[in-house]
C-alpha positions in Angstrom: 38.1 74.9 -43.0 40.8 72.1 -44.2 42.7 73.6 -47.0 44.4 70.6 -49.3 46.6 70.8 -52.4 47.3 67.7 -54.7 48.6 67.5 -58.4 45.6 66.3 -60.7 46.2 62.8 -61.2 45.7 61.2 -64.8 46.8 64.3 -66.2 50.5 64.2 -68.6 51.6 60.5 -67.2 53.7 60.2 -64.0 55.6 63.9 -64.8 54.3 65.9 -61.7 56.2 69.0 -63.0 53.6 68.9 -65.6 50.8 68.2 -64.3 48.3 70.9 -62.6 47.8 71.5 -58.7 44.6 71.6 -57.3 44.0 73.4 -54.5 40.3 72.0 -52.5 38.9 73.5 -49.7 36.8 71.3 -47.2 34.7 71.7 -44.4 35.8 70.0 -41.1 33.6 67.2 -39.7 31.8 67.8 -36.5 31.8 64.7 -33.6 32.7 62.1 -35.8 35.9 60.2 -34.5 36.8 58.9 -37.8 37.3 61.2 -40.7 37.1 60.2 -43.7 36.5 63.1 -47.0 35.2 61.9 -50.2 34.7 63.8 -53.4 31.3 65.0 -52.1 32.6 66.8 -49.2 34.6 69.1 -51.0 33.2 72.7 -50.7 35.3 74.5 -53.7 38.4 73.4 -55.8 40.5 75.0 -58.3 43.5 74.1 -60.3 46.2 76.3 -60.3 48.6 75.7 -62.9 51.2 77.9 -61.5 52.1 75.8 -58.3 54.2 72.9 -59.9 56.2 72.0 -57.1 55.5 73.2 -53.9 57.4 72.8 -50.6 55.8 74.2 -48.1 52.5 76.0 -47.2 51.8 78.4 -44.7 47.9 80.1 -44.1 47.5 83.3 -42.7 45.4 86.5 -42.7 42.9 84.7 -45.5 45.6 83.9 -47.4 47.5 80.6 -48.7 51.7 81.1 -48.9 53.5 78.8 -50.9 57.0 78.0 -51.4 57.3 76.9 -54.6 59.5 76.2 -57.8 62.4 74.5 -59.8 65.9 74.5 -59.3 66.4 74.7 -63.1 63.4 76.5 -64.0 61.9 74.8 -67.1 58.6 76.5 -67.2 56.8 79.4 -68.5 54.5 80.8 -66.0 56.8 83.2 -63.4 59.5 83.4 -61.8 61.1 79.9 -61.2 61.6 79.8 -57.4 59.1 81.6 -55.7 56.2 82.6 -53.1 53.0 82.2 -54.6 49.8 84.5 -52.6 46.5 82.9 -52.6 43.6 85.1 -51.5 41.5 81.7 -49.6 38.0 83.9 -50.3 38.6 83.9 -54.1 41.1 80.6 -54.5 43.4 83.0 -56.7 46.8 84.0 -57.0 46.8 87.7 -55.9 51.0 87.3 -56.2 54.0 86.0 -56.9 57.3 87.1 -54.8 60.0 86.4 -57.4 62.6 84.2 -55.4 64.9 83.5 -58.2 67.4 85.5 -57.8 68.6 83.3 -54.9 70.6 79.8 -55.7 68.1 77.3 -54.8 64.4 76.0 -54.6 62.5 77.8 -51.4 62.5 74.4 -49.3 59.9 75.8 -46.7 58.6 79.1 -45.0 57.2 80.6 -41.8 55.6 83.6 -40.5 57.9 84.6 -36.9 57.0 87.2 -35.0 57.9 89.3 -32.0 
């Protein structure tokens, strides 16, 4: 599967911070050299209103990681820098990992091992 997020366009006017994220799931094209994915091929979406900025994704175990948030946190829906969890199965937030205790805006992540 391709996992893709986006804000929703048309939504509040050019303010992305305001505007929700959709997170779509499609499914990947078999021997065709050129890919091209239309509304149509999109398997599930769902907006997710508490990703306003995110920097960098990650996918493992089933599950989406995202680094998200604001340096000055003007919002109202968790912690302001953070890690959202995404359960891929469900397309919902299982957590948040509460990052704003820290300086700065999470810029990316990885998962390191061994």
């Amino acid at each position: 599967r391709l996992y893709t997020m986006a804000y929703e366009s048309g939504e509040k006017g050019n303010d992305r911070i305001k505007c929700p994220v959709v997170l779509m799931e499609f499914a990947l094209p078999k021997g065709r050299k050129d890919v091209v994915f239309t509304k149509n091929d999109i398997l599930r979406r769902v907006v997710l209103p508490s990703v306003e900025v995110s920097q960098d994704k990650e996918i493992r175990n089933g599950r989406l990681y995202v680094a998200a948030g604001l340096r000055d946190g003007k919002h109202n829906w968790g912690p302001s820098r953070r890690i959202v969890v995404i359960d891929l199965k469900s397309l919902s937030i299982l957590k948040q990992i509460d990052l704003s205790w820290y300086f700065d805006e999470p810029e990316g992540l990885d998962f390191i091992f061994g």
